[in-house]
C-alpha positions as CSV (number, residue, x, y, z in Angstrom):
1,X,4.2,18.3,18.2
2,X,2.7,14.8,18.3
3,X,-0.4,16.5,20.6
4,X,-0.9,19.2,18.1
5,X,-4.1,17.8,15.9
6,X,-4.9,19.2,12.6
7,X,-7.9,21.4,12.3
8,X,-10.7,19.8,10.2
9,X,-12.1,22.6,9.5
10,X,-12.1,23.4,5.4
11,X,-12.5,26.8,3.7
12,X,-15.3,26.2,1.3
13,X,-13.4,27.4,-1.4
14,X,-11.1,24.6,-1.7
15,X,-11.0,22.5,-5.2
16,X,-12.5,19.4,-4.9
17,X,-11.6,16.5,-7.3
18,X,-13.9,14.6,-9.4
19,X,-14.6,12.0,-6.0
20,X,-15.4,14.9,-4.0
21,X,-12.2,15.8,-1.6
22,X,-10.2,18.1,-1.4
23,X,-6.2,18.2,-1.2
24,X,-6.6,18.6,2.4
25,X,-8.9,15.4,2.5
26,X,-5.7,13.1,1.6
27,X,-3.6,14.5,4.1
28,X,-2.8,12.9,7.7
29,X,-1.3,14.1,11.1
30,X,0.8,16.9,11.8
31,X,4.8,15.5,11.0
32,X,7.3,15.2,13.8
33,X,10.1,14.3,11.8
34,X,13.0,16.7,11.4
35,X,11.8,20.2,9.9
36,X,12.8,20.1,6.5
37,X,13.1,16.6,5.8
38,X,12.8,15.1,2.1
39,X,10.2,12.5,3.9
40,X,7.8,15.2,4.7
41,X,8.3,16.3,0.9
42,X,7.7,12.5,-0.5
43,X,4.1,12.5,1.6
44,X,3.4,16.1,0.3
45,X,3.7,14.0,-3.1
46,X,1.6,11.4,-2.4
47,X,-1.2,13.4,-1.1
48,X,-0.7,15.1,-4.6
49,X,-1.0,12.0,-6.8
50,X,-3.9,10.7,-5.0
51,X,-5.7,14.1,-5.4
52,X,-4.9,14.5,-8.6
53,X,-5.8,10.5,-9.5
54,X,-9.0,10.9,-7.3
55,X,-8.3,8.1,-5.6
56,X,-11.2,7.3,-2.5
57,X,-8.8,7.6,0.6
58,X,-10.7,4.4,2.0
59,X,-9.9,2.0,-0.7
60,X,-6.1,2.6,-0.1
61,X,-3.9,0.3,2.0
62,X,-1.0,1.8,3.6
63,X,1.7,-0.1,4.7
64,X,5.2,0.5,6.3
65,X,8.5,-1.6,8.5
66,X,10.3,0.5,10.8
67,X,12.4,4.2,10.6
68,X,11.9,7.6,10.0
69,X,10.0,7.0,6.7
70,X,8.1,3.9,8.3
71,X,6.4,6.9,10.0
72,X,5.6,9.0,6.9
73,X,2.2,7.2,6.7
74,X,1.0,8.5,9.4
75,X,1.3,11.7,7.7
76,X,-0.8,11.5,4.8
77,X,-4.0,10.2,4.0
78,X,-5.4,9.6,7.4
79,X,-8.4,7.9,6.1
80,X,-6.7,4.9,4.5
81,X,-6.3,1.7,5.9
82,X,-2.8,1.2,8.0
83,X,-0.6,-0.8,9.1
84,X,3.0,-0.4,10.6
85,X,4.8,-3.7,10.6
86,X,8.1,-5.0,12.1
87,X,11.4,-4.0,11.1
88,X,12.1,-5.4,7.3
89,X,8.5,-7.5,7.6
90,X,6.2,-5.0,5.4
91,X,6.3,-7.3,2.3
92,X,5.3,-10.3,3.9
93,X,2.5,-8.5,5.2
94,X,1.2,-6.7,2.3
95,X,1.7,-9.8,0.1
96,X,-0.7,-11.5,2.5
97,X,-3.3,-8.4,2.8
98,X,-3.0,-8.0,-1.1
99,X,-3.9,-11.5,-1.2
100,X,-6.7,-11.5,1.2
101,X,-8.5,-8.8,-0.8
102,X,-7.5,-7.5,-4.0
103,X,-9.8,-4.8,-4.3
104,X,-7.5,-2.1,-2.1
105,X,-4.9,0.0,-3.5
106,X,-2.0,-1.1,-1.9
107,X,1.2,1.5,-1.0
108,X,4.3,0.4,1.0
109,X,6.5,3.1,2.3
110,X,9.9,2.0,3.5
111,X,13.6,3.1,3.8
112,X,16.7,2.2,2.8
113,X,17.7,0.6,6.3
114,X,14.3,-1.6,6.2
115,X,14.2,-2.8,2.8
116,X,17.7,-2.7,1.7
117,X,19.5,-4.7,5.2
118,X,16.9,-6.2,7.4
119,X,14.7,-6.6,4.7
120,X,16.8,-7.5,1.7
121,X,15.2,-11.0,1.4
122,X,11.8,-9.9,1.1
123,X,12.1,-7.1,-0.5
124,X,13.4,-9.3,-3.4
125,X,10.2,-11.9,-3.0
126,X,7.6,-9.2,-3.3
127,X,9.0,-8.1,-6.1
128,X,9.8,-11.4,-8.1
129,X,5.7,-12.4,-6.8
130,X,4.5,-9.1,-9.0
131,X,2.5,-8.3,-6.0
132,X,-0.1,-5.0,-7.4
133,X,1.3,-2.7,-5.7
134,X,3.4,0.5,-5.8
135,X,6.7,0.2,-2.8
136,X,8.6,3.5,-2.2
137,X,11.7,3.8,-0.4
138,X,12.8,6.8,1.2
139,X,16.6,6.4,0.5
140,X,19.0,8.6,2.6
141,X,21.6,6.6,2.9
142,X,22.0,6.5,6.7
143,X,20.0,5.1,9.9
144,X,18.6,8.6,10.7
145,X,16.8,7.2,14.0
146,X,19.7,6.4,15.2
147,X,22.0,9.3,14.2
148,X,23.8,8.6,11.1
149,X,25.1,5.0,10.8
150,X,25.5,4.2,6.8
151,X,23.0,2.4,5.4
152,X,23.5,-0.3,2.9
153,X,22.9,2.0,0.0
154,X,24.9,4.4,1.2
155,X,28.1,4.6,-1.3
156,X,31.2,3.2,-0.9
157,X,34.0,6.2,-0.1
158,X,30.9,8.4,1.4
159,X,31.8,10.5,4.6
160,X,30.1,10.5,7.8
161,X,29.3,13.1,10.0
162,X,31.5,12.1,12.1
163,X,34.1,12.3,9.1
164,X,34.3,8.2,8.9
165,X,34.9,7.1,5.0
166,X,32.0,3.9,4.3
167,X,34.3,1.1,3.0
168,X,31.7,-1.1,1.9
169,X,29.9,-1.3,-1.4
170,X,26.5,0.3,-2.0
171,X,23.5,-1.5,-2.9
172,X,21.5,-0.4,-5.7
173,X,17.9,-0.6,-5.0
174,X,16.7,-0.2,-8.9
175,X,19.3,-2.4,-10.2
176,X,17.9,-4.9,-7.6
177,X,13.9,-4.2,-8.3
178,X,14.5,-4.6,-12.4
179,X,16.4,-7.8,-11.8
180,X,14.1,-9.3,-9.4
181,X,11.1,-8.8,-11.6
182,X,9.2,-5.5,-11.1
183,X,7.4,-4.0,-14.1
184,X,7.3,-0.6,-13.2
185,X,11.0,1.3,-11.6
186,X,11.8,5.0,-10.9
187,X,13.9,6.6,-9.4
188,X,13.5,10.8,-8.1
189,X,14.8,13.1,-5.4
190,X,12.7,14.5,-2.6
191,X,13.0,18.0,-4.0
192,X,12.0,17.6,-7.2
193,X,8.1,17.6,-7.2
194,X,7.6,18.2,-11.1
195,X,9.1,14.6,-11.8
196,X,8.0,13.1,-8.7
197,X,4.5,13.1,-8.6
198,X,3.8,12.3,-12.2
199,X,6.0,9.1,-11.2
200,X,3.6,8.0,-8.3
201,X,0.4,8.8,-10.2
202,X,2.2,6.2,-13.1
203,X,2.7,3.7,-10.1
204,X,-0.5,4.2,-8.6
205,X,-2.2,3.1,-11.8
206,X,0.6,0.6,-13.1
207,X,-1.0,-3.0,-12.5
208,X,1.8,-5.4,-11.2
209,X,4.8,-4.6,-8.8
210,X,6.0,-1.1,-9.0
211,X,9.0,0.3,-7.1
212,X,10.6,4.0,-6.6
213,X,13.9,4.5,-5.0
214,X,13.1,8.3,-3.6
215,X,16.6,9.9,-2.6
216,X,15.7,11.9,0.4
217,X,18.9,13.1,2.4
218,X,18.9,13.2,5.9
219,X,18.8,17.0,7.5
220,X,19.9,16.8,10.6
221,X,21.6,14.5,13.1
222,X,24.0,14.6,16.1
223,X,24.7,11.6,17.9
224,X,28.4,11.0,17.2
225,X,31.3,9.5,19.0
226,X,32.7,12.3,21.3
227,X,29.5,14.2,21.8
228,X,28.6,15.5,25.0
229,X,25.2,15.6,23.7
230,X,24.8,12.3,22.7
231,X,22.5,9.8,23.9
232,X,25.3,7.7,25.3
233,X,27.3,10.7,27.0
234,X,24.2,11.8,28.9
235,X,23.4,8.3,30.0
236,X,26.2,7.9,31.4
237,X,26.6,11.1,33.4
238,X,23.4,12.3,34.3
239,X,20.3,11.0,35.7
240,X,16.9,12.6,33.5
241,X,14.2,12.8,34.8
242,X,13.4,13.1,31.2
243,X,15.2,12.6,27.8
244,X,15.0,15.6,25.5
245,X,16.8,16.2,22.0
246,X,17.0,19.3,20.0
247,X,17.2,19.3,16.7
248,X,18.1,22.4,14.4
249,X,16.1,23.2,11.4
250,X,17.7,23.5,7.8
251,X,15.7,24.3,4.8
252,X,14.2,21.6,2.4
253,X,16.5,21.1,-0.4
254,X,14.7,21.5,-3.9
255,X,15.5,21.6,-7.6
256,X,14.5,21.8,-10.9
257,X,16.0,20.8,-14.3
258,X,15.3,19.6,-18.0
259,X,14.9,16.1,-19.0
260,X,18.2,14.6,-20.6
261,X,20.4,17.2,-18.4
262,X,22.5,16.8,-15.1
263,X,22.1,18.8,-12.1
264,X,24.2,19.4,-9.0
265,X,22.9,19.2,-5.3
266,X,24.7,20.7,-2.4
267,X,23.4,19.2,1.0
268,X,23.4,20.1,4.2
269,X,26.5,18.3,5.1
270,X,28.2,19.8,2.1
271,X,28.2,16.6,0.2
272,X,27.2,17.2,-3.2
273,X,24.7,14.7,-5.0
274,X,24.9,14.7,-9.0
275,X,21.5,13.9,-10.8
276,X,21.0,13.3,-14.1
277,X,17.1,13.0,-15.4
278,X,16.7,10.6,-18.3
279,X,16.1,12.4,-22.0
280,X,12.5,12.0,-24.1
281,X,14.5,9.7,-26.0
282,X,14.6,7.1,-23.5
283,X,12.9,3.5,-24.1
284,X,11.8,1.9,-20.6
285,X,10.5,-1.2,-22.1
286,X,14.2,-2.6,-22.5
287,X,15.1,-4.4,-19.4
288,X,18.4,-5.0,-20.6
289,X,19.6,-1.3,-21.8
290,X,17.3,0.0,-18.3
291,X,19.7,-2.1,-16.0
292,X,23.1,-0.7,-18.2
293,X,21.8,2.8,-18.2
294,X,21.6,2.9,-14.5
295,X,25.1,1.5,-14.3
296,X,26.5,3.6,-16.1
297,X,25.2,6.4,-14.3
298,X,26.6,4.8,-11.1
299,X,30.5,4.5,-13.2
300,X,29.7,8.2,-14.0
301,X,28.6,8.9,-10.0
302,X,25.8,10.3,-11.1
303,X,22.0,8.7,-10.0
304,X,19.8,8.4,-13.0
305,X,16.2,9.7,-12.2
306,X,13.0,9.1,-13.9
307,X,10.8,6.3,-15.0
308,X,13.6,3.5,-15.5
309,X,12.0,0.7,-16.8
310,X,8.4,-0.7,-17.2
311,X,7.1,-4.0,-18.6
312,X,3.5,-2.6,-20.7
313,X,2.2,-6.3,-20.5
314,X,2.9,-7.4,-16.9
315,X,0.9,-9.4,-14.5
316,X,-0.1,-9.4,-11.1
317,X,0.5,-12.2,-8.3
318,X,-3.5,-13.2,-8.7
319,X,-3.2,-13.2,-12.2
320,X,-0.4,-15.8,-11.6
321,X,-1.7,-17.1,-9.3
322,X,-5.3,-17.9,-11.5
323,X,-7.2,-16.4,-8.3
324,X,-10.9,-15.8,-8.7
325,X,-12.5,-11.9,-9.2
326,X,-13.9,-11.9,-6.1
327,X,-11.8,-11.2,-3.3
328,X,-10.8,-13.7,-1.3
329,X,-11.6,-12.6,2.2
330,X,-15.7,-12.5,0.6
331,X,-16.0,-15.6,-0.5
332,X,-18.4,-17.6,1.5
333,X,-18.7,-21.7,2.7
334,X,-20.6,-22.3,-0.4
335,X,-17.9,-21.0,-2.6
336,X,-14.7,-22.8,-0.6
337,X,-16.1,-26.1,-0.1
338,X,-18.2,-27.1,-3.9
339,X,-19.2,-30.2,-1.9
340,X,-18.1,-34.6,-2.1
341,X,-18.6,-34.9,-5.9
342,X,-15.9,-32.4,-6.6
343,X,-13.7,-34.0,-4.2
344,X,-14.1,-37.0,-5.5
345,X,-12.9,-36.3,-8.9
346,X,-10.0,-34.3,-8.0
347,X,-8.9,-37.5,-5.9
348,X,-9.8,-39.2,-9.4
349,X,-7.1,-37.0,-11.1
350,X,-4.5,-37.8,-9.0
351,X,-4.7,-41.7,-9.0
């Protein structure tokens, strides 16, 4: 698939957005993850949101760590700015490029392996720095480039594939986000497109750090103990001249229910995932009840979707920071070096 390229070629009866593009104009190359993964369904939403936003592809910065959704960029718009760091790194990175120049709208895509293990510590730092932003983890629970390990968010009494029960305890990325400082936190699931990509657009255009935790189960792995057709087995007992892997096809999972009701999910596996979409009722500015309403969805295994909790009169790291308009990366000799006298009196302050 990866030599397959996209044809550029657009009927001209496409609907164009008020900046002139068309849907197919925020879309990227042709995916080679797993047919029917949630990840491919999280980009679809994306290219959605910007459309609908009319977002110029250029002025977006897209940046992701390592895994199956540290790929997803490449999948949607392929116009933007990229940049795929090292496993767990993105924040660091973004936090500098943010930094550098404030004038790009900046989008880090990672997964619940990169930000939640490796990445723990600067996932927290990006989000306590209100870096302008919006960060969205594809959460499956499981390493699913390298068939099926449990993840650090995957929960605690959760079967394997290989029928292994996880004994350790889950980490909640919301939970984490609200109490590390974002201003903007949602949760969705893959599937459900009508609550997802009004979420994104809200992100997109929130001012400060905002974070979604996307639950996006994994369709397809095979790489357990035992297998004769896993990576290890064929090592060991045959010499490729190649390595190949096959991969069946499942269907995407999708759903659709009311705010302030629960849903059921059957996956692929057979494990069933219990969603529960907050009501109209629902206040997100109250950090406090935001943080007990998730966890009490987690004492009631159920995971509480929807726009969890934002802060209407947050700031952004330059706003903390007192940074000037301009972006940094333009400023010019002239503007970084105001000349002796200045120095002088600074050195004045300090004596």
């Amino acid at each position: 698939m990866t030599f397959i390229a996209k044809p550029k070629l657009h009927h001209p009866s496409l609907v164009k957005n008020k900046a002139g593009f068309t849907r197919r104009d925020y879309e990227g190359a042709v995916s080679t993850l797993c047919a029917g993964c949630g990840h491919d369904s999280i980009s679809a939403a994306i290219i959605q949101a910007c459309f609908e936003l009319d977002i110029l592809p250029h002025q977006v910065a897209k940046l992701s760590g390592i895994g199956c959704s540290s790929k997803a960029p490449t999948y949607f718009i392929g116009a933007s700015h990229g940049f795929n760091t090292v496993h767990g790194r993105m924040p660091s990175v973004m936090t500098g490029a943010n930094l550098a120049n404030r004038d790009l709208i900046y989008l880090g895509v990672s997964g619940d392996g990169d930000s939640a293990s490796i990445g723990l510590g600067q996932f927290a730092h990006i989000m306590r720095r209100g870096v302008n932003m919006t960060y969205i983890v594809m959460n499956n629970g499981v390493y699913g480039l390298t068939k099926g390990q449990f993840s650090a968010t995957a929960d605690k009494g959760s079967i394997s594939k290989k029928g292994v029960s996880n004994p350790d305890s889950s980490i909640d990325m919301v939970s984490m986000a609200i109490l590390m400082g974002a201003t903007f936190v949602g949760r969705s699931f893959s599937g459900d497109k009508h609550q997802l990509v009004p979420l994104i657009k809200a992100a997109l255009s929130h001012k400060g750090a905002a974070f979604l935790d996307v639950i996006s189960p994994c369709v397809a792995f095979n790489n357990h103990a035992g297998s004769t057709k896993s990576y290890e087995y064929v090592r060991e007992h045959n010499e490729a001249l190649n390595r190949l892997d096959f991969i069946e096809g499942r269907d995407e999972i999708t759903t659709e229910y009311e705010p302030g009701t629960a849903t059921t999910v059957e996956q692929h596996d057979g494990s069933i995932l219990r969603l529960r979409k907050l009501g109209e009722d629902y206040d997100p500015s109250d950090k406090i009840a935001a943080m007990k309403r998730v966890q009490e969805g987690l004492a009631a295994g159920e995971v509480v979707t929807g726009l969890l909790y934002v802060d209407p009169s947050s700031r952004d790291l330059h706003a903390n920071l007192n940074t000037v308009e301009a972006p940094l990366n333009s400023l010019q000799t002239a503007d970084l070096c105001p000349g002796t006298a200045a120095l002088e009196r600074i050195n004045a302050s300090l004596r």
